[in-house]
C-alpha positions as a Markdown table, in Angstrom:
| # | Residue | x | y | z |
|---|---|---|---|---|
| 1 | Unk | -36.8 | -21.5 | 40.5 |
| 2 | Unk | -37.8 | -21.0 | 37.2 |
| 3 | Unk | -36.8 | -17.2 | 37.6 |
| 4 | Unk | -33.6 | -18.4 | 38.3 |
| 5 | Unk | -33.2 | -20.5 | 35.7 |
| 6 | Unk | -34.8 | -18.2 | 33.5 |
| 7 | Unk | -31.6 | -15.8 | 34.2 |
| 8 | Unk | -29.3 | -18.7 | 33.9 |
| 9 | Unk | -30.2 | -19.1 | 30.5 |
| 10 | Unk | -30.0 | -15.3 | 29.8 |
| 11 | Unk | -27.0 | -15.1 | 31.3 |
| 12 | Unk | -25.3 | -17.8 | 29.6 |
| 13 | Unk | -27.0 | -16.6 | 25.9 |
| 14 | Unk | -25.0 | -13.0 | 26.8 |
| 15 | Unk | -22.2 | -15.0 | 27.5 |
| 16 | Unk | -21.8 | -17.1 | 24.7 |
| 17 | Unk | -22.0 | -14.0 | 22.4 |
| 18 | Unk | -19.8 | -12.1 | 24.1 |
| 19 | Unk | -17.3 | -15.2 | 23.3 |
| 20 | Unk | -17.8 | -15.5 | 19.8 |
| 21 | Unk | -17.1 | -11.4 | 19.0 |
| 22 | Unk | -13.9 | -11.5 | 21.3 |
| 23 | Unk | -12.8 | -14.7 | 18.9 |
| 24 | Unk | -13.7 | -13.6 | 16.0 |
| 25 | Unk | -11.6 | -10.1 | 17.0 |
| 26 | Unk | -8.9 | -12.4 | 18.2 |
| 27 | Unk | -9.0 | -14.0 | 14.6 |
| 28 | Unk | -8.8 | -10.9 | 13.0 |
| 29 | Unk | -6.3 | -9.7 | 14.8 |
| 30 | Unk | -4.0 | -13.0 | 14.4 |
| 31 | Unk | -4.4 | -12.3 | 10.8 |
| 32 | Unk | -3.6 | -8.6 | 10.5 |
| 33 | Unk | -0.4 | -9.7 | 12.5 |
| 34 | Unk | 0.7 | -12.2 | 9.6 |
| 35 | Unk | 2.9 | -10.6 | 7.2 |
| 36 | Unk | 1.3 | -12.1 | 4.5 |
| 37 | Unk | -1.7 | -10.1 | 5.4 |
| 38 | Unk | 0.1 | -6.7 | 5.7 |
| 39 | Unk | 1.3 | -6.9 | 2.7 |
| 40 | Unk | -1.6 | -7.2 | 1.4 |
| 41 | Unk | -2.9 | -4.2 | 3.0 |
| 42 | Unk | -0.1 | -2.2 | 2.4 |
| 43 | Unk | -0.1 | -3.8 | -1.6 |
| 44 | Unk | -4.0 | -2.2 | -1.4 |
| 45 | Unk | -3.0 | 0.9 | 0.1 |
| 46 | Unk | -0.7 | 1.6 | -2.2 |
| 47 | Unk | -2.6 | 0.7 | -5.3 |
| 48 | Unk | -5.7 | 2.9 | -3.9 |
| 49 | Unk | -3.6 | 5.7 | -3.7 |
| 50 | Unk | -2.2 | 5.5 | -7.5 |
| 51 | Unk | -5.9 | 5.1 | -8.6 |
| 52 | Unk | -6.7 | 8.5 | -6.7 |
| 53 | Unk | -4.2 | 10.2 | -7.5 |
| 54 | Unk | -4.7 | 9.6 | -11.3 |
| 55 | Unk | -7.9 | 9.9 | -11.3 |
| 56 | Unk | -6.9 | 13.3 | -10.1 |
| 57 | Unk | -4.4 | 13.9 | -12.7 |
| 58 | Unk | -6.8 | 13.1 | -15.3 |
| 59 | Unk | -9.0 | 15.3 | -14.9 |
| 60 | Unk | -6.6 | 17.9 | -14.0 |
| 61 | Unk | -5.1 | 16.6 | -17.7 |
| 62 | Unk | -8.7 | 17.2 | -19.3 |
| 63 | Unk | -9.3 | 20.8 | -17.9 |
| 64 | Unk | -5.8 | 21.8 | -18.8 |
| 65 | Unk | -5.1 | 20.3 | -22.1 |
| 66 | Unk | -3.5 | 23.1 | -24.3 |
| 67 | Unk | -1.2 | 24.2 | -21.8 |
| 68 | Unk | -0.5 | 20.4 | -21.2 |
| 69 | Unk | 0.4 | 19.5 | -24.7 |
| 70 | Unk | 2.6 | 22.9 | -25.1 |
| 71 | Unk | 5.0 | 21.5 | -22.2 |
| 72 | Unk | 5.1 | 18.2 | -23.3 |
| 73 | Unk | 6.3 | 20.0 | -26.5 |
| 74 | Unk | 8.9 | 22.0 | -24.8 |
| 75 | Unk | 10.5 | 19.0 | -23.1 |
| 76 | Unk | 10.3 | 17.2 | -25.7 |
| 77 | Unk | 12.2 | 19.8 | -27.8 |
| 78 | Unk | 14.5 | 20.3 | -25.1 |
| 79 | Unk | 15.4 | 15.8 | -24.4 |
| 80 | Unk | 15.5 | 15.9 | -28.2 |
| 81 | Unk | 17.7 | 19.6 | -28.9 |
| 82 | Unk | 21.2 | 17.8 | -29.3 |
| 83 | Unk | 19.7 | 15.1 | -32.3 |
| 84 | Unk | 17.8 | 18.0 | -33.7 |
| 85 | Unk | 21.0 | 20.3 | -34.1 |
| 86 | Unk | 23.2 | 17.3 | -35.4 |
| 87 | Unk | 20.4 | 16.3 | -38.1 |
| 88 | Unk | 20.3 | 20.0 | -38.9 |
| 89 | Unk | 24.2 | 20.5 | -39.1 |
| 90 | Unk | 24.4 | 17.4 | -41.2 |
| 91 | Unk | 21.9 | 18.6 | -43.8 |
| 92 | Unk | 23.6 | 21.7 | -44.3 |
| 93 | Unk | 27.1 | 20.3 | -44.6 |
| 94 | Unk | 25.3 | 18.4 | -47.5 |
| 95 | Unk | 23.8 | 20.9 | -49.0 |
| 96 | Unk | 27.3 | 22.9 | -48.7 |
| 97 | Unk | 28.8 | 20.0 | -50.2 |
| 98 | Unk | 26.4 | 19.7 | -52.5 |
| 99 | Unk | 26.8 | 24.1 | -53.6 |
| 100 | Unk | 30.3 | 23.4 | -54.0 |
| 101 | Unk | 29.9 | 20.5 | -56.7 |
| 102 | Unk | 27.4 | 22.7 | -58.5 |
| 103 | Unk | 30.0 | 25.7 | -58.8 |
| 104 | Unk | 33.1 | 23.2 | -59.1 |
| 105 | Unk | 31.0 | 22.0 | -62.3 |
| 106 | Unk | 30.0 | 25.4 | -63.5 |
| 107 | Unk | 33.3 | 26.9 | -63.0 |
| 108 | Unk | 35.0 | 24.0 | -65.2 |
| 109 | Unk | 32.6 | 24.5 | -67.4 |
| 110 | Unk | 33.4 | 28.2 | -68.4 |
């Protein structure tokens, strides 16, 4: 009898544990299901993806600076072309304006 009961008690022990990892699976399953909890995930996804990929970029940015800096100066020359010609047109139609006082007052002067 005491074999018996002996396996009884094993038996039960292996069932018991195999209870408590199919709830706690259970549990974790009820909360992947909750939306609350895929947005989280999904917020964490997301947000270790960025990190990679700039760490990536960073480096990338280090190894490649020159080159880097020359492009941002192209676009930035290029976004900023239109001001630039306007500020440059309006400092020469003063200093036109400007030349034709100087001569205006020389000429009346002679």
């Amino acid at each position: 009898m005491s074999d018996l009961k002996r396996q009884l008690n094993e038996d039960r022990a292996i069932r018991n544990a195999a209870r408590s990892i199919i709830t706690a699976q259970i549990a974790r399953i009820r909360q992947g299901v909750s939306g609350q909890r895929i947005g989280e995930k999904l917020a964490d996804k997301i947000g270790d993806d960025a990190a990679e990929f700039l760490g990536k970029t960073g480096k990338a940015a280090q190894d490649n600076r020159g080159p880097l800096l020359a492009f941002a100066g192209v676009v930035t020359a290029a976004v900023a072309w239109k001001p630039l010609v306007d500020l440059l047109k309006s400092l020469n139609d003063d200093d036109t304006a400007d030349e034709a006082e100087l001569i205006e007052e020389h000429s009346d002067d002679a």
